[in-house]
Backbone and ligand atoms as CSV (ligand in chain L), in Angstrom:
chain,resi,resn,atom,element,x,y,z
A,1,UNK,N,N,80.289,49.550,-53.947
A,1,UNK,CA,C,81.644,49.955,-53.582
A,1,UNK,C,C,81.585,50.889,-52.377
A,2,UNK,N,N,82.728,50.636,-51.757
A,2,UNK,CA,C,82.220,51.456,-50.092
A,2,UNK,C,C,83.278,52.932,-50.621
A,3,UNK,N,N,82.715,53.909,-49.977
A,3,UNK,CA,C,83.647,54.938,-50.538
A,3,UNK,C,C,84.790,55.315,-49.185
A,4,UNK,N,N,85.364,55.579,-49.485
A,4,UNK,CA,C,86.528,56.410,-48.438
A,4,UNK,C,C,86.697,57.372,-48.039
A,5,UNK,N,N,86.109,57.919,-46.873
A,5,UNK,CA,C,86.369,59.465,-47.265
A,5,UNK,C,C,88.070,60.075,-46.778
A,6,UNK,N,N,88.446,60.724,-47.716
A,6,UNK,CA,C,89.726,60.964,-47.429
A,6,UNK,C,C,90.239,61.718,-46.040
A,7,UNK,N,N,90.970,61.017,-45.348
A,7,UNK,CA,C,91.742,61.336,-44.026
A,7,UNK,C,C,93.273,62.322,-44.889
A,8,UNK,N,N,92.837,63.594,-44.177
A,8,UNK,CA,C,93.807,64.495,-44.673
A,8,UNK,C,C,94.915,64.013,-44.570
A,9,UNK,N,N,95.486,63.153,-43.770
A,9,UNK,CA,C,96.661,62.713,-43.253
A,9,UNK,C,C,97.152,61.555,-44.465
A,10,UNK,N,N,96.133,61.099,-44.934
A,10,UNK,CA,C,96.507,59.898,-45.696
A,10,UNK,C,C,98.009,60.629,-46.767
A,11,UNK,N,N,98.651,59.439,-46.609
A,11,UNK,CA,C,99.868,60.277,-47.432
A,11,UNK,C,C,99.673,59.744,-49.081
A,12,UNK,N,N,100.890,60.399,-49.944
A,12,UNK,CA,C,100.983,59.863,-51.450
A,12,UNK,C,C,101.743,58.476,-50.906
A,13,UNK,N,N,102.447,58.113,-50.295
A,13,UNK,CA,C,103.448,56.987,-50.003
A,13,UNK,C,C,102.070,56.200,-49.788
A,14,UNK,N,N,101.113,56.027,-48.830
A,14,UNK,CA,C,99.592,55.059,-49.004
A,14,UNK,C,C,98.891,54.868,-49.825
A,15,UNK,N,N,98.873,56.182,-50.809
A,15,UNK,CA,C,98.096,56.300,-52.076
A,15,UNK,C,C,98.508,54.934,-53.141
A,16,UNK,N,N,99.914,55.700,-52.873
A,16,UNK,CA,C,101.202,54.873,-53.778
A,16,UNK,C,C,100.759,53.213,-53.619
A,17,UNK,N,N,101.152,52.791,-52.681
A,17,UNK,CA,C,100.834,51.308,-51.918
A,17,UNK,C,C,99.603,51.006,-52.680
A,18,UNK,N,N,98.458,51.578,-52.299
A,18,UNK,CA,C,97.086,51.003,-52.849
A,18,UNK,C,C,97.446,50.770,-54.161
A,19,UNK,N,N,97.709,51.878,-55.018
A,19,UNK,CA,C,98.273,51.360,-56.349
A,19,UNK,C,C,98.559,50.299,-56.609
A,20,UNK,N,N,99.492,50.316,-55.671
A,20,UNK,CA,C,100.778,48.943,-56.595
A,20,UNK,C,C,99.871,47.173,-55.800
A,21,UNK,N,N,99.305,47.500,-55.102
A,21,UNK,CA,C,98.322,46.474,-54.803
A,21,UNK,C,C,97.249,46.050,-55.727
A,22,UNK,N,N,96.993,47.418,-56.849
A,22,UNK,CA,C,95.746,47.548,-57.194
A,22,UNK,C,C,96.265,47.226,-58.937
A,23,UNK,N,N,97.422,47.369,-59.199
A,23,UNK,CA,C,97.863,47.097,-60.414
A,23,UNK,C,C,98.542,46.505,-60.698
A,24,UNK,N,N,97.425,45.396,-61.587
A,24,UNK,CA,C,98.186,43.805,-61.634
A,24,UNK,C,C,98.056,44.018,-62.985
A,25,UNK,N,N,96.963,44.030,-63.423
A,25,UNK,CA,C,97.144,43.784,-64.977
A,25,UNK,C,C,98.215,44.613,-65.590
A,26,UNK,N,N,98.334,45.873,-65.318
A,26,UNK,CA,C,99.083,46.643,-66.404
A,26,UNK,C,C,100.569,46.657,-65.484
A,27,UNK,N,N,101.191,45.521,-65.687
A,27,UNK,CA,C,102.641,45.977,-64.834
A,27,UNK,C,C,103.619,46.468,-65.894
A,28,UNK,N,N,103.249,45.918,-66.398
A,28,UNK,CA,C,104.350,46.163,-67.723
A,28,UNK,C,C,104.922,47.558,-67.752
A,29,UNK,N,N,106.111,48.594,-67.871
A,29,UNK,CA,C,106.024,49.495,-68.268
A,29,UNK,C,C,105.577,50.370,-69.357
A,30,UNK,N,N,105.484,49.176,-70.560
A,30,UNK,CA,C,104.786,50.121,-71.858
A,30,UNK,C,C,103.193,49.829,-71.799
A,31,UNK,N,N,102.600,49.523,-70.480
A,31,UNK,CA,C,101.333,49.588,-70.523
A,31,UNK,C,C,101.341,50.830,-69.704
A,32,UNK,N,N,102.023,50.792,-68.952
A,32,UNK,CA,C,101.509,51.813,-67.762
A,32,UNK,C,C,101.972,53.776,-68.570
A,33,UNK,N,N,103.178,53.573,-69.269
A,33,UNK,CA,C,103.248,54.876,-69.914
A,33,UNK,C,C,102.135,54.964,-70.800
A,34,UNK,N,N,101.928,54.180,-71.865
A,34,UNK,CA,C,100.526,54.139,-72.912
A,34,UNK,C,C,99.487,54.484,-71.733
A,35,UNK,N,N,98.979,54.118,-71.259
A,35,UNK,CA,C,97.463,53.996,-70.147
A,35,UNK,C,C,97.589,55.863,-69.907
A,36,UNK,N,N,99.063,56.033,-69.085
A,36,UNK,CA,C,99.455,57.474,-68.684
A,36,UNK,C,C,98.856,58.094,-69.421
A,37,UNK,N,N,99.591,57.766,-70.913
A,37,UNK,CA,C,99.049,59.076,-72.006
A,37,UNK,C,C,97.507,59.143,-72.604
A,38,UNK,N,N,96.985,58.071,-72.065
A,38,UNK,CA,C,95.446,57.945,-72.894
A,38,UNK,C,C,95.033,58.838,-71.487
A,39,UNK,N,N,95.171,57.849,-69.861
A,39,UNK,CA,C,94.644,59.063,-68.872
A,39,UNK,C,C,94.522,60.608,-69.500
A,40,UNK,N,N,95.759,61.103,-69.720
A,40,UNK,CA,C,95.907,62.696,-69.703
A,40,UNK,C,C,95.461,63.400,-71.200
A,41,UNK,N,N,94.906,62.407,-71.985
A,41,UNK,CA,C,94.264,62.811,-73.045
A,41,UNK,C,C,92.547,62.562,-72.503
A,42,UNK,N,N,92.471,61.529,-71.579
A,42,UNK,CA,C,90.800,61.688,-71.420
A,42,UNK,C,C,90.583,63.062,-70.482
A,43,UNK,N,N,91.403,63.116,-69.910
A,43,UNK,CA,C,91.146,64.328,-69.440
A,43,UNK,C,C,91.396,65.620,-69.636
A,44,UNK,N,N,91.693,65.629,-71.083
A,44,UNK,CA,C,91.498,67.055,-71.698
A,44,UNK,C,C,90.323,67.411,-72.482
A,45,UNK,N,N,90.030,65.521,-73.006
A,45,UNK,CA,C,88.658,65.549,-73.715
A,45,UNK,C,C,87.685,65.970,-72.596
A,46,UNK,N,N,87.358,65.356,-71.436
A,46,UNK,CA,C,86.366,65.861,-70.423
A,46,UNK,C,C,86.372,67.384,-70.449
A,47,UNK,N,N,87.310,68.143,-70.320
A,47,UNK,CA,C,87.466,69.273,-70.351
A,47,UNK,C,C,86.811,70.247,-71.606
A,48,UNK,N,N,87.524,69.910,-72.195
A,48,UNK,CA,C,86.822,69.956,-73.911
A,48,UNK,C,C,85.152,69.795,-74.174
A,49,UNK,N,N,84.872,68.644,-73.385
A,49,UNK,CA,C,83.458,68.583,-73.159
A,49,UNK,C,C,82.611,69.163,-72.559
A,50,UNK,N,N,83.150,69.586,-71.460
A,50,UNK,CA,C,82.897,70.156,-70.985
A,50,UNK,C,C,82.487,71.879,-71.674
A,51,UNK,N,N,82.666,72.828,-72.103
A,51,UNK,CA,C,83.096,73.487,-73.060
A,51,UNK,C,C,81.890,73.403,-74.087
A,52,UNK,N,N,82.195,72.378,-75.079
A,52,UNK,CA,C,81.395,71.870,-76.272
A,52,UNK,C,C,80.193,71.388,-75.675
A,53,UNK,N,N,79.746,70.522,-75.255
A,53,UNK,CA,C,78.765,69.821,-74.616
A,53,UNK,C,C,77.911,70.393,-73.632
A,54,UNK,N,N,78.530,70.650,-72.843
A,54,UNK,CA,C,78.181,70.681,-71.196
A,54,UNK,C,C,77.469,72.548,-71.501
A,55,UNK,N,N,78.954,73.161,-71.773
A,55,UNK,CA,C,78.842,74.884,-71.867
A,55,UNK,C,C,78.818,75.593,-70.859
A,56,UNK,N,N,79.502,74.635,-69.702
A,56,UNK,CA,C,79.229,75.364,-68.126
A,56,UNK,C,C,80.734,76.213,-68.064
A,57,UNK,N,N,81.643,75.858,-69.047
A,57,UNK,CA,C,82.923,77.015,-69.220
A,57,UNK,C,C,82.881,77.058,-70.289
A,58,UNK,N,N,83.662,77.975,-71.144
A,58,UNK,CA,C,83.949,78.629,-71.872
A,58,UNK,C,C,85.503,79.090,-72.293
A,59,UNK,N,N,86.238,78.728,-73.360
A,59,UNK,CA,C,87.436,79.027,-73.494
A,59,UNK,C,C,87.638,80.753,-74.713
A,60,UNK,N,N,88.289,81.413,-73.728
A,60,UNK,CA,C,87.972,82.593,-74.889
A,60,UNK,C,C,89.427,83.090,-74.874
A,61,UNK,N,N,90.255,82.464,-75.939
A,61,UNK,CA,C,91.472,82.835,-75.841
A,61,UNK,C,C,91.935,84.095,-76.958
A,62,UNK,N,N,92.785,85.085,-76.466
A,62,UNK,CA,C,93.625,85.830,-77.101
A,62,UNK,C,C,94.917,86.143,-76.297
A,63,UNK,N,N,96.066,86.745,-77.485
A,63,UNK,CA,C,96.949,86.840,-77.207
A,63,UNK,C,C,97.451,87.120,-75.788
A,64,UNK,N,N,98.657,86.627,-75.021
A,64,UNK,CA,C,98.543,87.481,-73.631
A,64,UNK,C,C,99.312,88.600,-74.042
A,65,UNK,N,N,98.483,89.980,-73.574
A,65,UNK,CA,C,99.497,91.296,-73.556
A,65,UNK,C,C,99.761,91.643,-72.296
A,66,UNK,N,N,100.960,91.881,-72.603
A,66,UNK,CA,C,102.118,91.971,-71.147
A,66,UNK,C,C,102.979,93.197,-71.212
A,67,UNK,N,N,102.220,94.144,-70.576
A,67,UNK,CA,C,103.167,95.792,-70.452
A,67,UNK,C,C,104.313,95.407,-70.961
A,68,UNK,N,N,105.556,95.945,-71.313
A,68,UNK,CA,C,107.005,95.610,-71.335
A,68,UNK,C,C,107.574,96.495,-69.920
A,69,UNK,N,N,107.187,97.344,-69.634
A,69,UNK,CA,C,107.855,97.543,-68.092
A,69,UNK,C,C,107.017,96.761,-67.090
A,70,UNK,N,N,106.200,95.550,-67.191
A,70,UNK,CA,C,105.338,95.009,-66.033
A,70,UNK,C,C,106.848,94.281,-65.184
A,71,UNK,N,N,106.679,94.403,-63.735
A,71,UNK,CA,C,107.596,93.262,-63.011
A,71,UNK,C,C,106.896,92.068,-62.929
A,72,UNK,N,N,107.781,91.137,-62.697
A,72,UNK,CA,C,107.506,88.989,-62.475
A,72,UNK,C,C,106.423,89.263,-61.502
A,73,UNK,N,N,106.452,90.558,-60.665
A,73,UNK,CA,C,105.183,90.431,-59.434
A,73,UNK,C,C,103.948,90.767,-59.541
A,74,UNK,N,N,104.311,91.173,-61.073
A,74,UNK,CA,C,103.259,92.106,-61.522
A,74,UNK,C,C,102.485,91.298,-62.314
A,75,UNK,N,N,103.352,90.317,-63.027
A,75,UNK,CA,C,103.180,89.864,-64.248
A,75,UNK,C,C,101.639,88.566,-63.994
A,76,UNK,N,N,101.307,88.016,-62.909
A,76,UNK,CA,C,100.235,86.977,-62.424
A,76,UNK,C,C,99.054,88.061,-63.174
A,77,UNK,N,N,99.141,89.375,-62.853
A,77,UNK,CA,C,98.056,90.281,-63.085
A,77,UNK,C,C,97.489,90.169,-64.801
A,78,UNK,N,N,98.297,90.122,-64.979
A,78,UNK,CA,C,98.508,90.446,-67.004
A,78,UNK,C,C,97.832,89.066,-67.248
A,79,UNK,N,N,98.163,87.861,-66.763
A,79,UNK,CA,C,98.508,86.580,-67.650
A,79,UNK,C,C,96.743,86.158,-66.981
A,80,UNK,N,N,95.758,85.634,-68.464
A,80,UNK,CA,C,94.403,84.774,-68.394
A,80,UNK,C,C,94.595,83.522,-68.479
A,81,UNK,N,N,93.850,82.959,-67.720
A,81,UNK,CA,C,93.582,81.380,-68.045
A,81,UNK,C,C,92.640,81.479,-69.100
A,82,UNK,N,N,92.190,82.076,-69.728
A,82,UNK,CA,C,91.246,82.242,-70.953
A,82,UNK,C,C,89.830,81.556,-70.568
A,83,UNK,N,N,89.732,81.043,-69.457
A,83,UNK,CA,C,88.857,80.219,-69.223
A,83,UNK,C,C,87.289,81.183,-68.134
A,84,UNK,N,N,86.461,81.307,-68.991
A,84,UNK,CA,C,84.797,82.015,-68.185
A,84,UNK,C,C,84.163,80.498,-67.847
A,85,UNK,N,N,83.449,81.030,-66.651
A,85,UNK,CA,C,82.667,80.417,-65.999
A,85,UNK,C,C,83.032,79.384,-64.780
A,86,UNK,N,N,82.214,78.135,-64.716
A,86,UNK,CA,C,82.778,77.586,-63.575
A,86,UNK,C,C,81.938,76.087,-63.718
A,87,UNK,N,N,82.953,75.026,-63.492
A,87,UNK,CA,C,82.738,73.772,-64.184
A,87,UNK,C,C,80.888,73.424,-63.168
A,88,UNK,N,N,80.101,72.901,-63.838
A,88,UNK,CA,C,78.828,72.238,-63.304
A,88,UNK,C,C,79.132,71.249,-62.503
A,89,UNK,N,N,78.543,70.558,-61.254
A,89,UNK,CA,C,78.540,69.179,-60.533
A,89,UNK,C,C,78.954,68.116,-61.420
A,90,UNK,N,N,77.819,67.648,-62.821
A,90,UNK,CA,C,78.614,66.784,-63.305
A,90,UNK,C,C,79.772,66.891,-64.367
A,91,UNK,N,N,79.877,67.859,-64.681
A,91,UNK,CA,C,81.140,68.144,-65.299
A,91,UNK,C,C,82.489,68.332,-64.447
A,92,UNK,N,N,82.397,68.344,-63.022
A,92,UNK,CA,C,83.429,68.630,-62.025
A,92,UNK,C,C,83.831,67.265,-61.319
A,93,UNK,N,N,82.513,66.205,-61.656
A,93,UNK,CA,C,82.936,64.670,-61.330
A,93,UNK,C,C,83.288,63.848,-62.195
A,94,UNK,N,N,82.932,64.397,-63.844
A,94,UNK,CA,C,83.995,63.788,-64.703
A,94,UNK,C,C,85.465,63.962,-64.852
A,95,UNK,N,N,85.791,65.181,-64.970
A,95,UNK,CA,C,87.094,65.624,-64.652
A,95,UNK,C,C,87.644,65.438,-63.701
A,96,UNK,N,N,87.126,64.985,-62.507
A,96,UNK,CA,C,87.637,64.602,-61.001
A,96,UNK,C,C,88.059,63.145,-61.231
A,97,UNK,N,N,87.445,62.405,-62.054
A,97,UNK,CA,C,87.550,60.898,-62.015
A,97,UNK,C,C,88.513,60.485,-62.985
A,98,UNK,N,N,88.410,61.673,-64.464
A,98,UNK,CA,C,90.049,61.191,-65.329
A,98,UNK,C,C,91.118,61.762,-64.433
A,99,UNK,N,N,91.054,62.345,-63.730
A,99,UNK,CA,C,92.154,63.129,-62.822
A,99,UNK,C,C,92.237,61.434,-61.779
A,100,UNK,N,N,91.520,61.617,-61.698
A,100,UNK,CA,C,92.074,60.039,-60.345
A,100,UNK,C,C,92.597,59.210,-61.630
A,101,UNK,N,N,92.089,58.888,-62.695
A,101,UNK,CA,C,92.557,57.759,-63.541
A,101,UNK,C,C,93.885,57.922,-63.917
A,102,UNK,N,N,94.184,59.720,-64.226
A,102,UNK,CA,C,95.168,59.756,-64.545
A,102,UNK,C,C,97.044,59.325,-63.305
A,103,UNK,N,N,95.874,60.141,-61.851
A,103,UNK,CA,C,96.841,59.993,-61.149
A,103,UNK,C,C,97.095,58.280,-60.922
A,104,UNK,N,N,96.350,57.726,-60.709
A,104,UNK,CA,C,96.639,56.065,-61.007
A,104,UNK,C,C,98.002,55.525,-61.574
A,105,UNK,N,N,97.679,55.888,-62.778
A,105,UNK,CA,C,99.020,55.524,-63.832
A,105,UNK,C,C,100.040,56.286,-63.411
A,106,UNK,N,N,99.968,57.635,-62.467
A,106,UNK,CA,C,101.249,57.963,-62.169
A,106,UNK,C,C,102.213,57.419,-61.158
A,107,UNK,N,N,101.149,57.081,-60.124
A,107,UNK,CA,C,101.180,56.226,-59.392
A,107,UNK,C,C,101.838,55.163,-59.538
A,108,UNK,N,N,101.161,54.198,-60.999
A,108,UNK,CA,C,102.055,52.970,-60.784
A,108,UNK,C,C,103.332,53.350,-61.815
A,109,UNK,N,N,103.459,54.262,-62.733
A,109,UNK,CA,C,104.691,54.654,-63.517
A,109,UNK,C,C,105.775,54.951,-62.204
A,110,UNK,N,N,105.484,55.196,-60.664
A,110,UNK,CA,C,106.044,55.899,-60.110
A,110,UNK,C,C,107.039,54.203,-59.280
A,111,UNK,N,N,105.636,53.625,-58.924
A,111,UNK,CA,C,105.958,52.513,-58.248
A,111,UNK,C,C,107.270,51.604,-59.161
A,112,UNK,N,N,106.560,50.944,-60.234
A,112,UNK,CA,C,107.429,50.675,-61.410
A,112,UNK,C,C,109.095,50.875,-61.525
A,113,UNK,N,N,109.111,52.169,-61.725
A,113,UNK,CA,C,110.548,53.166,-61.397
A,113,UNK,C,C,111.208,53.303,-60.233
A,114,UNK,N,N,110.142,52.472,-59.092
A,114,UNK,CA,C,111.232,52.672,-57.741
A,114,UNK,C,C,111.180,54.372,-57.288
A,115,UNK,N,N,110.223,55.136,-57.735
A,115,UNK,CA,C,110.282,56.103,-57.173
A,115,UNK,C,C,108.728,56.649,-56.262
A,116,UNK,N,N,109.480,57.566,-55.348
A,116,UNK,CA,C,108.679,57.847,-54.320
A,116,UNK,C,C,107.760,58.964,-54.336
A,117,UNK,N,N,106.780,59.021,-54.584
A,117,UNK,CA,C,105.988,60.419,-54.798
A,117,UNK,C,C,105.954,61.204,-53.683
A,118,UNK,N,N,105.863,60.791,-52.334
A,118,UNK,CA,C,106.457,61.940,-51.410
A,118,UNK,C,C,107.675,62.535,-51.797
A,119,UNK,N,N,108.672,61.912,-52.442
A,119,UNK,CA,C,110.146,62.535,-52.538
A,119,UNK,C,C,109.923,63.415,-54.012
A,120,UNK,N,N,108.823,63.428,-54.742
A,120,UNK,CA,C,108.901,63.910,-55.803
A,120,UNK,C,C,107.993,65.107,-55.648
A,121,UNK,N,N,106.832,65.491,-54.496
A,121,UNK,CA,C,106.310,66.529,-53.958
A,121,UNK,C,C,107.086,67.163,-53.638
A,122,UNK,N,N,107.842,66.531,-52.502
A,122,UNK,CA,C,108.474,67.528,-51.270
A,122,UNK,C,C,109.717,68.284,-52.350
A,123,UNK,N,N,110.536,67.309,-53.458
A,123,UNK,CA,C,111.395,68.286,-54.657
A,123,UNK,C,C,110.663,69.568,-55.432
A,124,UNK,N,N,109.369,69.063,-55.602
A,124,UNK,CA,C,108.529,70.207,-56.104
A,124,UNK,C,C,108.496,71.358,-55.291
A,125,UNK,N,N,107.878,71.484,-54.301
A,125,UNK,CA,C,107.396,72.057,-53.081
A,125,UNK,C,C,108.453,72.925,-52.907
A,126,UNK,N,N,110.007,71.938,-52.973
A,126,UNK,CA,C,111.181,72.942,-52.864
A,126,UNK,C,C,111.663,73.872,-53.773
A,127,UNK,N,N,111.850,73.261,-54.803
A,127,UNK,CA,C,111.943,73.791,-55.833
A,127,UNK,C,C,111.612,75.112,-56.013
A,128,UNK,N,N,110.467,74.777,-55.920
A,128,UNK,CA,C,108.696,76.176,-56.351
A,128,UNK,C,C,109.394,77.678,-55.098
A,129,UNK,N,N,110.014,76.521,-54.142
A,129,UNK,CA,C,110.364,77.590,-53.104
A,129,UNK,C,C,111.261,78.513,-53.097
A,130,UNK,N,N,112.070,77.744,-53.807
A,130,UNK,CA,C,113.685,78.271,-53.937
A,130,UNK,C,C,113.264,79.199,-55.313
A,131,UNK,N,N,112.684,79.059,-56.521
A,131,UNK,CA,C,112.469,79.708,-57.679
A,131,UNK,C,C,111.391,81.230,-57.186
A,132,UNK,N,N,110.501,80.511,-56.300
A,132,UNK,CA,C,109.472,81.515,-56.165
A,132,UNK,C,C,108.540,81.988,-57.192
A,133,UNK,N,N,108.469,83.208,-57.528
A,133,UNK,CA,C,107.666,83.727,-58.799
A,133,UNK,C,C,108.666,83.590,-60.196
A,134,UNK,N,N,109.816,83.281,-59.731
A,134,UNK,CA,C,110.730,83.671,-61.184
A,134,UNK,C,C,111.183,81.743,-61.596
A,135,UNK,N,N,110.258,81.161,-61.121
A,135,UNK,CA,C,109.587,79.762,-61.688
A,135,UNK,C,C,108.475,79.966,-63.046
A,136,UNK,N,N,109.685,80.123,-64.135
A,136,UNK,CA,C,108.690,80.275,-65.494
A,136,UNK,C,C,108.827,79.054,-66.545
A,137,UNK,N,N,108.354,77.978,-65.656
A,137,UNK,CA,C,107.858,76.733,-66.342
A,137,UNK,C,C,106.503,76.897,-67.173
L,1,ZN,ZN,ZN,79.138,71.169,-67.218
């Protein structure tokens, strides 16, 4: 397989295209949501494995404590990803590859629906802009 190396420029609208070129078998919509949800479950297991297996991170969770006078600007400071360490080479190319698998299926869930993943960035992008820090998704 020849690899590609990614041209920064390449857009999601090309990404998109390759997709829908690339997905024949699963057109169906209840393949492509099912596929979605197995993607974003293999890639929590990689993660997980990562963790259990691998041991190159570490999940060390407790409660988040959050001053009660902290401000929203303050508040990034307070809040852990619970997560020590830092993923290994091959633990960073498994998770890289359910992450492509997953984006795949979003891809064609996107194509499918007639919708545009540039138009669904650039809403994000805005969004995130207009909310700023007081975006508490
Ligand atoms: Zn690892």
């Amino acid at each position: 397989m020849k690899n590609i190396s990614l041209n920064k420029e390449m857009s999601l609208e090309e990404y998109q295209n390759k997709v829908k070129e690339q997905l024949l078998r699963h057109r169906s919509i209840l393949d492509i949501i099912t596929k979605n949800q197995e993607a974003a479950a293999r890639v929590n297991r990689a993660v997980a494995k990562a963790v259990t297996s691998c041991g190159c991170i570490e999940i060390h969770a407790l409660k988040q404590e959050i001053p009660e006078d902290v401000s929203l600007e303050e508040l990034a400071d307070y809040m852990s990803s619970h997560l020590y360490g830092s993923l290994c080479p091959h633990c960073a190319s498994i998770i890289k590859d359910e992450l492509g698998n997953q984006l795949f299926y979003i891809a064609g869930l996107a194509n499918v629906l007639d919708i545009n993943l540039n138009d669904v960035m650039e809403q994000e992008i805005n969004r995130m802009s207009t909310l700023g820090k007081y975006n508490l998704r």
